[in-house]
C-alpha positions as CSV (number, residue, x, y, z in Angstrom):
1,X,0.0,0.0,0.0
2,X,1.7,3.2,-1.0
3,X,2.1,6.1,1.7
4,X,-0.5,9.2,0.9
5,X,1.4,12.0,-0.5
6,X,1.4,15.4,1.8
7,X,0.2,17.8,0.6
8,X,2.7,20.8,-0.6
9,X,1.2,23.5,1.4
10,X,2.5,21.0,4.3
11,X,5.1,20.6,2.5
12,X,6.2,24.4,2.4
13,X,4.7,25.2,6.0
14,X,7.4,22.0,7.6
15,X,10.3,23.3,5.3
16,X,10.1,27.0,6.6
17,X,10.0,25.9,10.4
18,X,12.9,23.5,9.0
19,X,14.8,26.7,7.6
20,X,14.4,29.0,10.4
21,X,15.7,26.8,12.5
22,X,18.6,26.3,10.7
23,X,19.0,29.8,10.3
24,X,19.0,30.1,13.9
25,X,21.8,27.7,14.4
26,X,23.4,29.4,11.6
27,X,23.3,32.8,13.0
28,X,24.3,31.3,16.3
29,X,27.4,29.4,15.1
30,X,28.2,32.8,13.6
31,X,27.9,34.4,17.3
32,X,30.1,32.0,18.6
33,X,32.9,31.6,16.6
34,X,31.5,28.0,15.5
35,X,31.8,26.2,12.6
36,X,28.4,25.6,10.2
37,X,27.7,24.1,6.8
38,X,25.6,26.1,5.0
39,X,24.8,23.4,2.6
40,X,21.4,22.1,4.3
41,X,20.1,25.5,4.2
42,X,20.6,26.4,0.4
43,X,19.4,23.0,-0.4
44,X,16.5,23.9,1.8
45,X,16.3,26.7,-0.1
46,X,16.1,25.1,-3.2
47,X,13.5,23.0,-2.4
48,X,11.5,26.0,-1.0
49,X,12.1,27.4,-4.6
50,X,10.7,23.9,-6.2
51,X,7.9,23.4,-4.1
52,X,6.5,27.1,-4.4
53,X,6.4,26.2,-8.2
54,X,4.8,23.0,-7.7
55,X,2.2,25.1,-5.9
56,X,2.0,27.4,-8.5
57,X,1.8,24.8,-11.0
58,X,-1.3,23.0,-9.5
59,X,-3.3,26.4,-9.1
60,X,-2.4,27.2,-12.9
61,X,-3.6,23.8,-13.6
62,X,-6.8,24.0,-11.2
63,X,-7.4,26.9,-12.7
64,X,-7.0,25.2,-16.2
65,X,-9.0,22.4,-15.5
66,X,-12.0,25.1,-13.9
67,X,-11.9,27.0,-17.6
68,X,-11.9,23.8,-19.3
69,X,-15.1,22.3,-17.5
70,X,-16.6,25.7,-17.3
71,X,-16.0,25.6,-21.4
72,X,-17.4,22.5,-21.5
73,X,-20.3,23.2,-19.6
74,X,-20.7,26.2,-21.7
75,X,-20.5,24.2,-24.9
76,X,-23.5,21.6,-23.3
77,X,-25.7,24.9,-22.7
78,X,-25.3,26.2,-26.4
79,X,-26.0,22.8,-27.3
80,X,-28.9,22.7,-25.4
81,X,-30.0,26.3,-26.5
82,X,-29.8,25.6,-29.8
83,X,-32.1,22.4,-29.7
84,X,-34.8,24.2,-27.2
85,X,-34.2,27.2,-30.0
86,X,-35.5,24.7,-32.9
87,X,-38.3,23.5,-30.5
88,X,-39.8,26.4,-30.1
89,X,-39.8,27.6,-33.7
90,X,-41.4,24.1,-34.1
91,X,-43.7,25.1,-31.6
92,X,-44.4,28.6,-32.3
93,X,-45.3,27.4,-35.8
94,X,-47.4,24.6,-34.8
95,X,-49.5,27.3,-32.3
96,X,-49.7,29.7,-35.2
97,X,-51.2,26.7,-37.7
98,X,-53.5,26.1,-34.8
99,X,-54.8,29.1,-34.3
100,X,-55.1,30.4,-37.6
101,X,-57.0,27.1,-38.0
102,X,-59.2,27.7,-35.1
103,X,-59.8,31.1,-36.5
104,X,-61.1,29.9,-39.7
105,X,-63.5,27.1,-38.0
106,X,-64.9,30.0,-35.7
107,X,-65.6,32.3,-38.7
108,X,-67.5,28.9,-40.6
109,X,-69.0,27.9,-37.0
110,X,-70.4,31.7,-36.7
111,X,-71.5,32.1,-40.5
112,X,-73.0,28.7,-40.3
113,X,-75.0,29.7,-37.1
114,X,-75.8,32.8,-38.6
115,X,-76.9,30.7,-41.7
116,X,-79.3,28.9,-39.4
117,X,-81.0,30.8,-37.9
118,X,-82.3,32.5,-40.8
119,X,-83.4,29.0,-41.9
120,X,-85.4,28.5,-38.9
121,X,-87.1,31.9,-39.0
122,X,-88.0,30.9,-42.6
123,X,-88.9,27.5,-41.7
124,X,-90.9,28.7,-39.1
125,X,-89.3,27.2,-36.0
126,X,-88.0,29.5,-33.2
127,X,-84.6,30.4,-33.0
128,X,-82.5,29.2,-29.7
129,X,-80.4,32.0,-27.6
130,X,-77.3,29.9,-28.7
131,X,-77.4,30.9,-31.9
132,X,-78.0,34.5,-31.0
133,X,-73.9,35.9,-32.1
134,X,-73.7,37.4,-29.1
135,X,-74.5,34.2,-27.0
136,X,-72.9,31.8,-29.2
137,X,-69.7,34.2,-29.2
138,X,-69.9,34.3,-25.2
139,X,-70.1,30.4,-24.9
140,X,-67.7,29.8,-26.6
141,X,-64.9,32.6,-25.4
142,X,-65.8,31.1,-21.8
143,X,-64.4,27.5,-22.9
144,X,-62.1,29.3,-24.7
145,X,-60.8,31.0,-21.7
146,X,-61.5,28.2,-19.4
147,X,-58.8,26.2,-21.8
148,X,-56.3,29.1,-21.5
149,X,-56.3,29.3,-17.7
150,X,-54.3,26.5,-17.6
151,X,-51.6,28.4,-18.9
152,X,-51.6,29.7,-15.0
153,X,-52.3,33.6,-15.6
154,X,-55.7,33.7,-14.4
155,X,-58.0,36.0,-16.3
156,X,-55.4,36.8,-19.0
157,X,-52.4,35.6,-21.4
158,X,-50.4,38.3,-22.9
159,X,-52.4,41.1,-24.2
160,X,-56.1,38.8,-24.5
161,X,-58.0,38.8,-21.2
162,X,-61.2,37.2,-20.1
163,X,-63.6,37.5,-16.6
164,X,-66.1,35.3,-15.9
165,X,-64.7,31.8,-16.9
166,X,-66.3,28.4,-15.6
167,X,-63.5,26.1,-14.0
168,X,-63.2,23.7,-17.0
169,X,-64.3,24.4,-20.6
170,X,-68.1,24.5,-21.3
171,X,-67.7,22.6,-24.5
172,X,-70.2,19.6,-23.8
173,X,-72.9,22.1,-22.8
174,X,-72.4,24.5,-26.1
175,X,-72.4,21.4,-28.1
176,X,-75.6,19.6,-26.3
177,X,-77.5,22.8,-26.6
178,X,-76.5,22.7,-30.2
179,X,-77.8,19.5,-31.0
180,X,-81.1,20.9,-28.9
181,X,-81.5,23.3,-31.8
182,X,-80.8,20.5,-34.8
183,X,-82.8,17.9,-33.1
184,X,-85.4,20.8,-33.4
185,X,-84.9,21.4,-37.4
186,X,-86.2,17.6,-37.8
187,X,-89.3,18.4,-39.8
188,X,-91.6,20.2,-36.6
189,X,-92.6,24.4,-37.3
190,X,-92.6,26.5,-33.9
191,X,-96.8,27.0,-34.7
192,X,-96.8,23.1,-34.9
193,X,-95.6,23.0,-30.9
């Protein structure tokens, strides 16, 4: 099992206690009139010099290794932007299809109401509230709405708002009260009643 390195701030902090204390026997030696090698302390020295550049060393490659995965993370968040980019123009274009669709099917829906009702005032039979514009228009804005709120801004979305919406869409009871009315076209006159 191989001995766990120490660490060279360690390192550094045991060499300077090593080095003042030899620079204290040193400078005593000198006060005394003794002999002393100065060898051990310029090697100490030099291994001061060589560990302060190891130290250096490992925070310029800490530092190198902190750009490179900040790069890389970088790199996986354009990556990532880009694809959500192309999901939302796939998105944006599929809203725009639908709502230009759902604008053309409430234009037909209203000019087919509107179409009749003059049939059953011609036909004789009374004509329903739901296919009044007004109400028709109101019912379905109130599902319309109703849908929207789950986009979580109650009572608008952007620049549309709405008051007065039911909890979930109305759809069923527009629709039922619809086929009310056509269930009423099958052959009976209002002054048959």
């Amino acid at each position: 099992m191989q001995a766990e390195a120490i660490p060279i701030a360690d390192r550094i902090e045991s060499a300077n206690a090593l080095l003042a204390d030899l620079e204290a026997e040193q400078g005593a030696a000198v006060l005394d009139g003794k002999p002393f090698d100065p060898a051990p302390i310029a090697a100490l020295r030099h291994e001061l010099e060589a560990l302060s550049a190891a130290e250096a060393e490992t925070v310029r490659r800490d530092r190198k290794a902190a750009a490179l995965q900040a790069e890389d993370a970088r790199e996986l968040s354009r990556t990532a932007a880009e694809s959500e980019a192309a999901d939302l123009l796939k998105a944006v274009a599929k809203v725009e299809k639908m709502f230009s669709g759902a604008a053309d099917a409430i234009e037909a829906m209203l000019a087919s109401a509107q179409r009749l009702s003059v049939h059953m005032r011609a036909a004789g039979i009374g004509r329903p509230m739901i296919l009044d514009k007004y109400a028709l228009r109101s019912a379905l804005s109130r599902s319309m709405g109703a849908e929207m709120a789950r986009l979580h801004e109650p009572g608008r979305f952007g620049n549309i708002y709405w008051r007065g919406i039911p909890p979930k869409p109305e759809w069923d009871k527009t629709k039922s009260e619809i086929r009310a009315v056509a269930a009423s076209t099958k052959g009976k006159a209002e002054h048959d009643l």
